[in-house]
C-alpha positions as CSV (number, residue, x, y, z in Angstrom):
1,X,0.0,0.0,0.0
2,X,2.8,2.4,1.1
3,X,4.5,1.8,-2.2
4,X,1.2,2.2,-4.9
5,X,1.2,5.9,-2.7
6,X,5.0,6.6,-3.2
7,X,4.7,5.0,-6.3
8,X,1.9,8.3,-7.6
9,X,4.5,10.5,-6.7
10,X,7.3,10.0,-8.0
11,X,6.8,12.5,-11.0
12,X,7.0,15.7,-8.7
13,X,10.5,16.7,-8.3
14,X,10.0,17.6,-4.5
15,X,8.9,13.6,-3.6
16,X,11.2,12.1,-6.0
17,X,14.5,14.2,-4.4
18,X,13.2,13.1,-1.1
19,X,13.0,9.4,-1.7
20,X,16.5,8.9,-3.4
21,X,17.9,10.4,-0.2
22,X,16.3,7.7,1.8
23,X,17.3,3.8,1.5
24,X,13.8,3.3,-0.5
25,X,15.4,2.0,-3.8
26,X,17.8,-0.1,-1.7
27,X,15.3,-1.7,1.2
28,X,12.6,-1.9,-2.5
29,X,15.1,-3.6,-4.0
30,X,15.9,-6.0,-1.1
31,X,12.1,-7.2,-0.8
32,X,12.4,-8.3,-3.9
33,X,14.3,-11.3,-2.8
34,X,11.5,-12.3,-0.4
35,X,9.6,-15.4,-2.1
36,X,6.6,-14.1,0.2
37,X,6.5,-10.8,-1.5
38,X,4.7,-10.2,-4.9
39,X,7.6,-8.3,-6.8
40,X,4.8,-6.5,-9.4
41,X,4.1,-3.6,-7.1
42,X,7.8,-2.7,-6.0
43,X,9.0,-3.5,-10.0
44,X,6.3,-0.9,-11.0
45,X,7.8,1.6,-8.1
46,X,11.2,1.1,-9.4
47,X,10.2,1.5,-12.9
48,X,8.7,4.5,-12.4
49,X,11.3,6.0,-10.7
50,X,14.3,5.0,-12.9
51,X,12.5,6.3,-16.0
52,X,12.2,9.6,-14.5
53,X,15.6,10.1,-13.0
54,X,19.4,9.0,-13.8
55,X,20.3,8.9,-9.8
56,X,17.8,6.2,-9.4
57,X,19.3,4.3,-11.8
58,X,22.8,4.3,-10.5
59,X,21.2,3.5,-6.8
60,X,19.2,0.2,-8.4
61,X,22.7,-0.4,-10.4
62,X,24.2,-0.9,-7.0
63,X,21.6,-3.5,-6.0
64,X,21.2,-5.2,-9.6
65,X,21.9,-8.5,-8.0
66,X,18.4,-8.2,-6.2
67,X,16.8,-8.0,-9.5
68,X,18.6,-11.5,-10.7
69,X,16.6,-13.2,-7.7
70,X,13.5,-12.3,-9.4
71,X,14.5,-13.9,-12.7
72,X,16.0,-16.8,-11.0
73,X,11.8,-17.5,-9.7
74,X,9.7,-16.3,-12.7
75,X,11.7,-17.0,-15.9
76,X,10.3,-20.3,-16.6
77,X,6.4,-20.1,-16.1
78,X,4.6,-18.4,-19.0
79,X,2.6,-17.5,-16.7
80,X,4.8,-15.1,-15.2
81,X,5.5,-13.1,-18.2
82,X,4.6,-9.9,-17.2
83,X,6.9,-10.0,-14.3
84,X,9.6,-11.3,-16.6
85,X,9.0,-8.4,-18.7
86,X,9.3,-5.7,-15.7
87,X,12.4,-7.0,-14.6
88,X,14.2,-7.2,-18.2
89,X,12.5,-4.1,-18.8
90,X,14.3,-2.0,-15.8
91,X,17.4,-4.1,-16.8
92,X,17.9,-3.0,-19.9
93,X,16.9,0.8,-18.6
94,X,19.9,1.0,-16.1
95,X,22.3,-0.1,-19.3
96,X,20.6,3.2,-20.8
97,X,22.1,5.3,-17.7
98,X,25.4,7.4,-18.3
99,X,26.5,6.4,-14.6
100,X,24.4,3.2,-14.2
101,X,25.8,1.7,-17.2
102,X,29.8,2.2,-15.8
103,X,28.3,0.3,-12.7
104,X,26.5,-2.2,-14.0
105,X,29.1,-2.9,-17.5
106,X,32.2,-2.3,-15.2
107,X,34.7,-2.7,-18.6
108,X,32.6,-6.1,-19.5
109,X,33.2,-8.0,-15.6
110,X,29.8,-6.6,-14.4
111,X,27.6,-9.4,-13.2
112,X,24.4,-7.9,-14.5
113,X,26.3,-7.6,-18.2
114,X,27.9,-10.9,-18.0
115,X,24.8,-13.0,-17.3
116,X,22.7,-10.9,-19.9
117,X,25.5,-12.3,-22.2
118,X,24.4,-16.1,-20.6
119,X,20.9,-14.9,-21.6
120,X,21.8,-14.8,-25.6
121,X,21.3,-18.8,-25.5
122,X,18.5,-19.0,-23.3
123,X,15.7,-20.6,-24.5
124,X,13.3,-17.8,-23.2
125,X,12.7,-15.1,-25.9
126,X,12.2,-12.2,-23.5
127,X,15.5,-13.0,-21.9
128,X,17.2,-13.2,-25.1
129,X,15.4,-10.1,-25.6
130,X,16.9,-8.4,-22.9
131,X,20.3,-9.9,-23.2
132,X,20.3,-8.4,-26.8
133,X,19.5,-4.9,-26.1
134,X,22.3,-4.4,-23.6
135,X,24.6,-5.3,-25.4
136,X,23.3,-2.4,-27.6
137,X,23.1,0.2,-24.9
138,X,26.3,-0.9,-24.3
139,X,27.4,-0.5,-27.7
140,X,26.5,3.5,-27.9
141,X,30.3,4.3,-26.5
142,X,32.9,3.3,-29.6
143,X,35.0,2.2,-27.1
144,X,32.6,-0.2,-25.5
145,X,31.5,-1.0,-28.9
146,X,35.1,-2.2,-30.3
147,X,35.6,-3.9,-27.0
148,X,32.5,-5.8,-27.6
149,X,33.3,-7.2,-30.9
150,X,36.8,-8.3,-29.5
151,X,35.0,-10.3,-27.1
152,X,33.1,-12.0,-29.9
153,X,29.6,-10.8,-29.5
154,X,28.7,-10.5,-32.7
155,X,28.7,-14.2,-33.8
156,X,26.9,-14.8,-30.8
157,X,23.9,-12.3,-32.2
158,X,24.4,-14.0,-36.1
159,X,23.4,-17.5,-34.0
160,X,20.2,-16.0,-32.8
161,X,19.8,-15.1,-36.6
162,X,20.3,-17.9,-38.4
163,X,18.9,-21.6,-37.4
164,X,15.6,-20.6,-39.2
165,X,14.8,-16.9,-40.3
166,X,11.0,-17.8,-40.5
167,X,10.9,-18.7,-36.7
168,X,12.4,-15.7,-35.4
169,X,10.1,-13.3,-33.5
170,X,9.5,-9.6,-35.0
171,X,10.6,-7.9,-31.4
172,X,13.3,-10.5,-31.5
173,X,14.9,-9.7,-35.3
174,X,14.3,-5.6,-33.9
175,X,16.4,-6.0,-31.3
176,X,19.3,-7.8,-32.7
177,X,19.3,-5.1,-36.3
178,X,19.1,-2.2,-33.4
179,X,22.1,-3.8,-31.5
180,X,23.9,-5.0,-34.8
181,X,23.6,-1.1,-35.8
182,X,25.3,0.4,-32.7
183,X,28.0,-2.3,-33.1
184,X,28.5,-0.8,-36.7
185,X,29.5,2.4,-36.2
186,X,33.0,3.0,-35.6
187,X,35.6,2.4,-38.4
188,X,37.3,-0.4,-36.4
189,X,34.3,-3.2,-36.3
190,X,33.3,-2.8,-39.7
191,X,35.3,-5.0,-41.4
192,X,35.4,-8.0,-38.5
193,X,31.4,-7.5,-38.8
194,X,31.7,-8.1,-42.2
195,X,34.5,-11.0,-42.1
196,X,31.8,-12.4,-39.4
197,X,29.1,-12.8,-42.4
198,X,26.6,-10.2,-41.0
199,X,26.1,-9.0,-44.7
200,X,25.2,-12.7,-45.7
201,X,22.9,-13.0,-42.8
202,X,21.0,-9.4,-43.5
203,X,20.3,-10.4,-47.1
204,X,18.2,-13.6,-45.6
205,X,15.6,-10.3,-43.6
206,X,15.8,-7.5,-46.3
207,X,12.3,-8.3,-47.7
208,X,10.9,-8.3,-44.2
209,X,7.4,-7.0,-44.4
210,X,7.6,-5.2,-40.8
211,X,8.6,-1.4,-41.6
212,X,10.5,-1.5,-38.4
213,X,12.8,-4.1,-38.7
214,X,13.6,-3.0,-42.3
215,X,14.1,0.6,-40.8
216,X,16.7,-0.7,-38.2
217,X,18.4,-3.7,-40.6
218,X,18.6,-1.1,-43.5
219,X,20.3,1.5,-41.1
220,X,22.5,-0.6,-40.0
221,X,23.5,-2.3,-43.5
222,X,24.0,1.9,-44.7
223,X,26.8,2.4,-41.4
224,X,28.7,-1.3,-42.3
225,X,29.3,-0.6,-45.7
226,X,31.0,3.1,-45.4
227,X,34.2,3.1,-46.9
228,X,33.8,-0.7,-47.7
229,X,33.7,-0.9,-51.9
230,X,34.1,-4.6,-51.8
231,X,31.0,-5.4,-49.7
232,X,29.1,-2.2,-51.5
233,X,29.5,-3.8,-55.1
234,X,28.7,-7.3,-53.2
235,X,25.4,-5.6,-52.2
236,X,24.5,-4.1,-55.7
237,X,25.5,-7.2,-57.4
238,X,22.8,-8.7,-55.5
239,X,20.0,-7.4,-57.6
240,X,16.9,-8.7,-55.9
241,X,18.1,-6.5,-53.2
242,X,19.0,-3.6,-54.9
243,X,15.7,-4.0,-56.6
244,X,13.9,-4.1,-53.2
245,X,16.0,-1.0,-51.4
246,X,15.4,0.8,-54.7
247,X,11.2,-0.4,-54.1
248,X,11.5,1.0,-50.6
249,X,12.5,4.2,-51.5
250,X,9.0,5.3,-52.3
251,X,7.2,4.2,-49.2
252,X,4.9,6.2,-48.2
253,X,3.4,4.5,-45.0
254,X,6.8,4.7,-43.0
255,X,9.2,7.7,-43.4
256,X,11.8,6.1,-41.4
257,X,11.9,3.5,-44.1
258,X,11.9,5.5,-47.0
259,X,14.5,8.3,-45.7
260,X,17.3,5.2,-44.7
261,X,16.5,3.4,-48.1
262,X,17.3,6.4,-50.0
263,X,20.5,7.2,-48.2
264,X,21.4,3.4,-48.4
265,X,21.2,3.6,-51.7
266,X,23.4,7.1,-52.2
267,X,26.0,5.4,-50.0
268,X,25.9,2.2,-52.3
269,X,27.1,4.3,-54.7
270,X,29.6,6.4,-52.9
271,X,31.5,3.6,-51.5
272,X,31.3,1.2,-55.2
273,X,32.3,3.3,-57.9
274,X,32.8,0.4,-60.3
275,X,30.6,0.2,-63.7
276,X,29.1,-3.2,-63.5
277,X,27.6,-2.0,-59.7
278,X,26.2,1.7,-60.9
279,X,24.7,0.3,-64.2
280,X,22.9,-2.3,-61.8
281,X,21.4,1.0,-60.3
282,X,21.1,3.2,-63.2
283,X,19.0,-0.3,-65.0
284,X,16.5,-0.6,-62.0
285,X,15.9,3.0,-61.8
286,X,18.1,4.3,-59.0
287,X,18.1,7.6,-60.4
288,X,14.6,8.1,-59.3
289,X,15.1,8.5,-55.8
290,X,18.1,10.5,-55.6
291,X,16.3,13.0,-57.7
292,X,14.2,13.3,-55.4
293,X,16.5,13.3,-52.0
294,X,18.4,16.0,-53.9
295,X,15.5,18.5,-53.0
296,X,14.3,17.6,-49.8
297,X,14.0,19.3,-46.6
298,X,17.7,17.9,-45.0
299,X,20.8,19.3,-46.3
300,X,22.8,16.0,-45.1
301,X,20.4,14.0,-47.8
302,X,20.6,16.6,-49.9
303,X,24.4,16.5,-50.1
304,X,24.4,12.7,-50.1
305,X,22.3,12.4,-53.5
306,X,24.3,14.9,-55.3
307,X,27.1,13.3,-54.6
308,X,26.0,10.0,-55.6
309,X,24.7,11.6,-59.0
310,X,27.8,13.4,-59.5
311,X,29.8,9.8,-58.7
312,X,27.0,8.3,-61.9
313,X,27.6,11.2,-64.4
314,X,31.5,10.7,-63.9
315,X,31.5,6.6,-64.0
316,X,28.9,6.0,-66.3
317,X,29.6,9.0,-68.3
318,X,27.5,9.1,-72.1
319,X,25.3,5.8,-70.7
320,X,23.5,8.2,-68.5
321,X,22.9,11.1,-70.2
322,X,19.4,10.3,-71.5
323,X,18.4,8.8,-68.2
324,X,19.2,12.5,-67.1
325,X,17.5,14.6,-69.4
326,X,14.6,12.2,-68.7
327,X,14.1,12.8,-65.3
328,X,13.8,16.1,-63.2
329,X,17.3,16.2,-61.7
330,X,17.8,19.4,-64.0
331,X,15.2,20.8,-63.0
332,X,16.1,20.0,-59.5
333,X,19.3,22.1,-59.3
334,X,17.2,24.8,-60.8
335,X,15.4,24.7,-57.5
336,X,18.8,24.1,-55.4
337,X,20.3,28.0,-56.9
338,X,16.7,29.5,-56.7
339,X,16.1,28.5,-53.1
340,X,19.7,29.9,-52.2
341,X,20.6,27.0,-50.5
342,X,24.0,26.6,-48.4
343,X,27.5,27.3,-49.7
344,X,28.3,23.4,-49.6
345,X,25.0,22.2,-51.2
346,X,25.7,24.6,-53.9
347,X,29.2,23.6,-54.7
348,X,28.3,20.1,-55.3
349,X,25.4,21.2,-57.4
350,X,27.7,23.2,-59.6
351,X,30.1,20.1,-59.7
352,X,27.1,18.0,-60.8
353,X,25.7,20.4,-63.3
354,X,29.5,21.0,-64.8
355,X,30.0,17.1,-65.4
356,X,26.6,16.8,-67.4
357,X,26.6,20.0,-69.4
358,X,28.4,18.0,-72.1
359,X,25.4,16.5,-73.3
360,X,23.5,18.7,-75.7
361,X,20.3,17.8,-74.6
362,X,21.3,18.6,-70.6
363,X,22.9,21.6,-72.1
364,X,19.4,22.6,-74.1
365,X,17.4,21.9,-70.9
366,X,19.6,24.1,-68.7
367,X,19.6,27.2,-71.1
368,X,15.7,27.0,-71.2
369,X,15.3,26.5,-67.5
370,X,17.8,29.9,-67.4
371,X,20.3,28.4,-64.9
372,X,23.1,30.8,-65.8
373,X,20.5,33.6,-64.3
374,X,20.2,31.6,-61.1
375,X,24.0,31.1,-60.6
376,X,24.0,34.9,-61.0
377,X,21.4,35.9,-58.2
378,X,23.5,33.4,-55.5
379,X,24.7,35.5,-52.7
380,X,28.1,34.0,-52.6
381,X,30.0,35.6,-55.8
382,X,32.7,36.6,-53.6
383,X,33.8,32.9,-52.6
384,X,36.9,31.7,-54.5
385,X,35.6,28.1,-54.7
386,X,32.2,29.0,-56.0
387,X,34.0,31.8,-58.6
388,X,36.3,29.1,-59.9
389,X,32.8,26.6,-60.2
390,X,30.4,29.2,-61.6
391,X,33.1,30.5,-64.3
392,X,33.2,26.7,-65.4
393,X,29.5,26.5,-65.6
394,X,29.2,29.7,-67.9
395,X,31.6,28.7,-70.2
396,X,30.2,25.4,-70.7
397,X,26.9,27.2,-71.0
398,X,27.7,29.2,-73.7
């Protein structure tokens, strides 16, 4: 009873100041040990109060073996699920704390971390679950995150992946691309990630029909490949893939999807650069979506599609020219100069429109759309870099 009324007051700041100075997260934490006590109650309380504040976390963090009990009595009945859920729940939460996770991690000989690890080949989902998601709260420090795949985490993950991609859960599958993406991000994993097969693995889930996991495997598959043109042109050579990240470009019913796709695709590019891979793209109609990531509302994606058009117009030279002048990437820089967009944007923009002014047709569409007026009216004529651009686009213009 005491607790349900602490419990509805934990979100004034006053209440919950004055309980983390008591011992209530410590003595909370001990009942839970007590077979005789019903841990729902005291998990909610705990809950509650490590969402809302980061000191709570790293008092619980100091008590985590309290929260092992628990598991130890209610991770084998079914009927004990929700309980099983709380405590993984509040688990993974003080991996999520700045100071919590130092406690509980402690450099990889935490007990909390190193039975979650144990968890990874349990045959209970949520505790796989749970194991899975530290590890990629863990993984949000590079440091922790190289450490991690030294200690030879990620084949553990791949085994949850592979006896039988049919069988494995939705929450399970978002768990382990959301992890697998953390782990992808600094320079140093991505080739061990890559030695370790994860590519092989993701192309067995890429035609998921659940938005989320595709938002989280496609994300990750974008960070892996960066500066890797072996396992780019891999990818691309792949067509059903390319195909299907090319597809996912224009969905409309998940943004998250659609927005990843379309940068998955610009980095495809940027990291293959070979003929073969880009004509894979250019044949399936990969210009299409960079035309339109070239003008939409974030500069990053922005930057990322010209790019990956200017990297086309230079590889695939004369075999893309009409595939140009038939879509609205033109008409689409025209907008770039007109909307006066940033110094950097418009650089590449002149870049792009300087390598495809060779073609008459591209040259034709450009004088009609007046570009040379629009390169004019851009506020940054005093800039040596855009001087030295612009003079090359008025000359080739003429």
């Amino acid at each position: 009873m005491l607790l349900n009324v602490i419990t509805g007051l934990v979100d004034t700041d006053m209440c919950r100041d004055a309980i983390l100075k008591r011992d209530f997260i410590k003595m909370s934490s001990e009942l839970l040990t007590k077979k005789d006590v019903d841990p729902e109650i005291i998990l909610e309380f705990l809950s509650s109060l490590c969402n809302s504040s980061d000191d709570a976390k790293l008092q619980l963090a100091m008590h985590c073996k309290n929260l092992l009990s628990v598991l130890e009595r209610y991770s084998t009945n079914e009927e004990d699920i929700d309980i099983l859920k709380s405590v993984t729940d509040l688990i993974v939460l003080l991996f999520a704390g700045e100071k919590s996770l130092k406690e509980v991690y402690k450099n990889g000989e935490g007990t909390l971390y190193r039975e979650a690890i144990k968890w990874l080949q349990s045959d209970v989902e949520q505790l796989q679950c749970c194991g899975v998601l530290v590890i990629g709260n863990v993984a949000t420090n590079d440091e922790q995150s190289i450490s991690l795949v030294k200690q030879g985490v990620v084949s553990k993950l791949l085994n949850l992946l592979l006896p039988d991609p049919q069988k494995i859960s939705d929450d399970l599958q978002h768990a382990i691309f959301s992890t697998l993406r953390n782990l992808s991000v600094p320079v140093e994993n991505k080739q061990a990630l890559i030695n370790a097969g994860l590519l092989k693995v993701a192309l067995q889930f890429y035609d998921s029909n659940l938005y989320v996991v595709q938002f989280k495997l496609i994300a990750m598959i974008r960070l892996l490949i960066d500066g890797q043109s072996e396992a780019s042109s891999f990818l691309i050579k792949n067509v059903d893939f390319t195909k299907k990240i090319i597809s996912l470009t224009d969905v409309q019913t998940h943004s998250g999807v659609q927005a990843e796709s379309s940068r998955l695709l610009a980095r495809l590019i940027k990291n293959s650069k070979d003929v073969e891979s880009l004509s894979i793209i250019l044949e399936n109609d990969g210009l299409k979506p960079l035309e339109n990531m070239m003008i939409c509302e974030h500069d990053v994606m922005k930057n990322e599609a010209l790019m990956a058009i200017i990297i086309l117009a230079n590889v695939l030279k004369n075999n893309i020219g009409d595939k140009i002048d038939k879509s609205n990437i033109m008409e689409g820089l025209k907008t770039l100069f007109d909307e006066k967009e940033s110094l950097y944007i418009i650089l590449n923009g002149l870049t792009l429109l300087n390598s495809i002014l060779s073609h008459d047709k591209l040259k034709s569409k450009a004088k009609s759309l007046d570009i040379e007026n629009s390169i004019k009216s851009l506020p940054f004529q005093g800039d040596e870099q855009f001087k030295v651009s612009s003079n090359v686009a008025y000359s080739l213009l003429k």
